[in-house]
N, C-alpha and C positions, 0 to 999 in steps of 0.2 A: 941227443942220444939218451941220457941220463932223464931226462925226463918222459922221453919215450918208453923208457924202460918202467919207472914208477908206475906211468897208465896201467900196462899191463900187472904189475903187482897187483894191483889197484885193481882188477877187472876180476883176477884172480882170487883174491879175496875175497871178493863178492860174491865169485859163484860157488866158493867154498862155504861163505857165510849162509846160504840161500838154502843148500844142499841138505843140510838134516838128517834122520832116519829116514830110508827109505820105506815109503808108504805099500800095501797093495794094490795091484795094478786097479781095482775097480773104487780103490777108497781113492785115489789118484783119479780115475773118473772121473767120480763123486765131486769133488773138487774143483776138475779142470784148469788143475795151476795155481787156482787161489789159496789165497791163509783160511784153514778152517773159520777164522773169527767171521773171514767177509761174508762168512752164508749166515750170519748173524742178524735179524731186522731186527733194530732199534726202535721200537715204538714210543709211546707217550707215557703208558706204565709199564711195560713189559718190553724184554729181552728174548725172543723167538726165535727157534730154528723149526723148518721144513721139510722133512725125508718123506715127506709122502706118493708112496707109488715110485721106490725107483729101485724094484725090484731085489732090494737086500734080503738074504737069508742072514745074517748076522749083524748085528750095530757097529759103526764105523767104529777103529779104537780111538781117534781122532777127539770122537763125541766126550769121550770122559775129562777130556782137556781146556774144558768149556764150562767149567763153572759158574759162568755170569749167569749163562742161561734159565728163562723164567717159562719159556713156556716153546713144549718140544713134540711137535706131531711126529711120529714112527709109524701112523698108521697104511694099512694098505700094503705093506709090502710081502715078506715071507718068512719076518724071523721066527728062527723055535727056541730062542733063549735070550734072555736078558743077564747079562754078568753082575757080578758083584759091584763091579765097578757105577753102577746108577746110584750108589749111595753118594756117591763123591759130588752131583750137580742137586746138592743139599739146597739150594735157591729155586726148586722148580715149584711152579704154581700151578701148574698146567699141564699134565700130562698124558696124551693121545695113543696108545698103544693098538688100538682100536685094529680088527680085519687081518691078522698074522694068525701065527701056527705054535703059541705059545702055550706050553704043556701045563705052566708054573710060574713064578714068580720069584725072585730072589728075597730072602730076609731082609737085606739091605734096604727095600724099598721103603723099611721102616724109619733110616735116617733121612726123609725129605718130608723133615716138620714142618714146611712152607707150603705143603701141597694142598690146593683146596678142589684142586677137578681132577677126576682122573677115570680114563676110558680102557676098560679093556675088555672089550664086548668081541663077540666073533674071534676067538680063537678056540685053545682045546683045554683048557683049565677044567681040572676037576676037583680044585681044593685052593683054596687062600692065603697065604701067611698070616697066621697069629699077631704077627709085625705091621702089618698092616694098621692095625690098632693105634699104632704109635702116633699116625699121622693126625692127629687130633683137631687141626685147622679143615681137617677132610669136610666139604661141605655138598661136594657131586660123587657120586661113584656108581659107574656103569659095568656089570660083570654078564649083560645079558650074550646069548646066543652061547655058552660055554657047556661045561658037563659038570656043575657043581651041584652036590645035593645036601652038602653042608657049610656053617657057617662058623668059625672059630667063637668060643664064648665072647674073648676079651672084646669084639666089636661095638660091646656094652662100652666103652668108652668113645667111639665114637660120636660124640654129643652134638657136636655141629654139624653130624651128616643132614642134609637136607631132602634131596633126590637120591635116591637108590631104586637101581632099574638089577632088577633078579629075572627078565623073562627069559623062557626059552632055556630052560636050566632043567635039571632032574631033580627038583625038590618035590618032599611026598608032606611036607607039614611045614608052615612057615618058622623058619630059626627062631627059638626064643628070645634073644640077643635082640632081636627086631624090636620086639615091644618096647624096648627101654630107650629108644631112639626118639626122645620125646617132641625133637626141634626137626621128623621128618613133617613132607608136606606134602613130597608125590613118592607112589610104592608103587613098584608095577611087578606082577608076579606071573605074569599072563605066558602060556604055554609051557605049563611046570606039568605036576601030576599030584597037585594038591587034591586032597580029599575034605577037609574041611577049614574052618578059620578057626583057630581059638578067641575063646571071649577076651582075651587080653588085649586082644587089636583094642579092644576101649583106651588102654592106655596112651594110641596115639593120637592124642589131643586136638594138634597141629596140622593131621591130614587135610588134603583137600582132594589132591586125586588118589583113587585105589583100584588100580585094574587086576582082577585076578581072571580074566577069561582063560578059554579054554583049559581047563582045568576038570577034574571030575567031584567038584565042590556041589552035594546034595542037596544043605542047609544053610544058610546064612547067620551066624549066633543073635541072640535078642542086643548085648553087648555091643553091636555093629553100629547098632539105632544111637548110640552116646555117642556117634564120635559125630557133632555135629556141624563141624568145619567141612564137611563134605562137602565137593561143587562134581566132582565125575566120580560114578560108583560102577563101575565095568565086570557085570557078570556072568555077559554072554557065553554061553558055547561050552554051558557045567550039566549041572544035571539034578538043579533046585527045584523041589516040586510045591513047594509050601516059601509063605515071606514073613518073616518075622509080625506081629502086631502094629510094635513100635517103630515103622519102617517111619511112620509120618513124620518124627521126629525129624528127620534130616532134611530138616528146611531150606537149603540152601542147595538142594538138587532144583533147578528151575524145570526139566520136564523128561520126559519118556525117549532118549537120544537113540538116534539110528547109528548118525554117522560115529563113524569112533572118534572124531575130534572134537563131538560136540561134551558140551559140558551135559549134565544129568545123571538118569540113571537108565543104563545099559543092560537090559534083560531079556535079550532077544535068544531063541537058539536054546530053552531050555523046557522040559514035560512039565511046565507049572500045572497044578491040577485046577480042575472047572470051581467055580465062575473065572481063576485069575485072568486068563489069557483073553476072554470079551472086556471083563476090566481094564486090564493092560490097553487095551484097545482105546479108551475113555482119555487116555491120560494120564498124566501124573495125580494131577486132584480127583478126580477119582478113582484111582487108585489108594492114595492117600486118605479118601474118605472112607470109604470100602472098609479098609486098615483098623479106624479107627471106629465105627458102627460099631465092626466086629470085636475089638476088646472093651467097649461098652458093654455091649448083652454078655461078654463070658466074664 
């Protein structure tokens, strides 16, 4: 009897121990029973969690009790807010936000010093946090398909951004704050409503790829010709009539690219005036030679 009786203590206590705050009924889905930690993948460098596609309009609260975590796809489902509480998973490396209904961003996102990707492409953002800034190990950052048409100054400290993808945004002139981004390598600005480049793009050293298509970009600056780390130069579908002299300089475009994956230079889709477009025709070296004839005799 007496030890029959313990079991049940014993059983009792268990299911009391087990019991916790109660969850909501869909983060209890979400779950299926288990300890938040088990949707946890331990990998070789990283500590990963997966919400992708499972229909959430708001982030588990669950998520914020999860510190360890280094790298957290959220993308795909239907949140329109991110809480304050993301500064608290200050360990993320890696962060997916990517295909929701995200109006904004919380200041907080400025405490996750650790971050060096971070995606939040296709949602409804039409402005950045200044905090953003903060993240300084930031080395990817994707804000395409949104409604942004500016860019906080302080970006300027972003020094280790690498890849910054702006397309499909309402920019009418590229952010100043870009120029100083001296360790970029690919910029992609394509389906904005750019009207021209400034010469300061010279600054970006380090470019390799620069896509600005579809755009209403008339001119290309002489300045463009120095940044000669070029390997894809993307200016299809603007409205350039004339090519800089100096184009020849950009030695490192290998040829006259159709496909958009190919490396070159991408000038299809635009009123170039006569001879260019039989030139274009030739090639890249002749093109290139064409280029240079011509600031010979002027």
């Amino acid at each position: 009897m007496g030890t029959e009786h313990s079991k049940n203590e014993g059983r009792r206590s268990m299911v009391f121990l087990r019991k916790g705050p109660k969850l909501p009924e869909w983060e209890d889905a979400l779950l299926s029973g288990k300890e938040p930690k088990s949707l946890l993948k331990r990998g070789l460098r990283y500590v990963s969690l997966s919400l992708i596609m499972k229909g959430m309009t708001s982030a588990p609260d669950f998520l914020w009790g999860l510190p360890e975590v280094q790298k957290l796809n959220l993308s795909r489902n239907q949140l329109v807010v991110i809480p304050p509480s993301l500064g608290k998973l200050d360990r993320l490396v890696v962060l997916n936000l990517g295909g929701n209904c995200l109006k904004c961003l919380p200041k907080e996102i400025g405490l996750l010093r650790n971050l060096k990707v971070l995606f939040v492409n296709m949602n409804c953002l039409t402005e950045v946090p200044a905090e953003l800034s903060l993240c300084r190990k930031l080395e990817v950052l994707s804000l395409s398909h949104n409604c942004i048409s500016q860019l906080p100054l302080s970006f300027t400290d972003l020094t280790s951004l690498r890849k910054l993808n702006l397309s499909n945004n309402r920019f009418v002139q590229i952010p100043l704050c870009i120029f100083a981004l001296r360790s970029l390598d690919f910029l992609h600005l394509g389906s904005n409503r750019l009207e021209n480049i400034a010469e300061s793009v010279q600054y970006l050293v380090n470019l390799q790829i620069f896509i600005v298509e579809n755009n209403n970009i008339r001119t290309l600056p002489r300045s463009l010709c120095f940044v000669t780390a070029l390997e894809l130069l993307n200016v299809d579908y603007n409205a350039i009539q004339t090519l800089p002299d100096d184009l020849y300089l950009l030695h490192r475009l290998p040829r006259i690219a159709w496909n958009p994956m190919d490396k070159g230079l991408h000038i299809a889709h635009n009123p170039l005036s006569r001879p260019l477009p039989e030139v274009v025709e030739g090639g890249l070296g002749v093109l290139f030679n064409y280029l240079r004839e011509k600031k010979e005799h002027n």
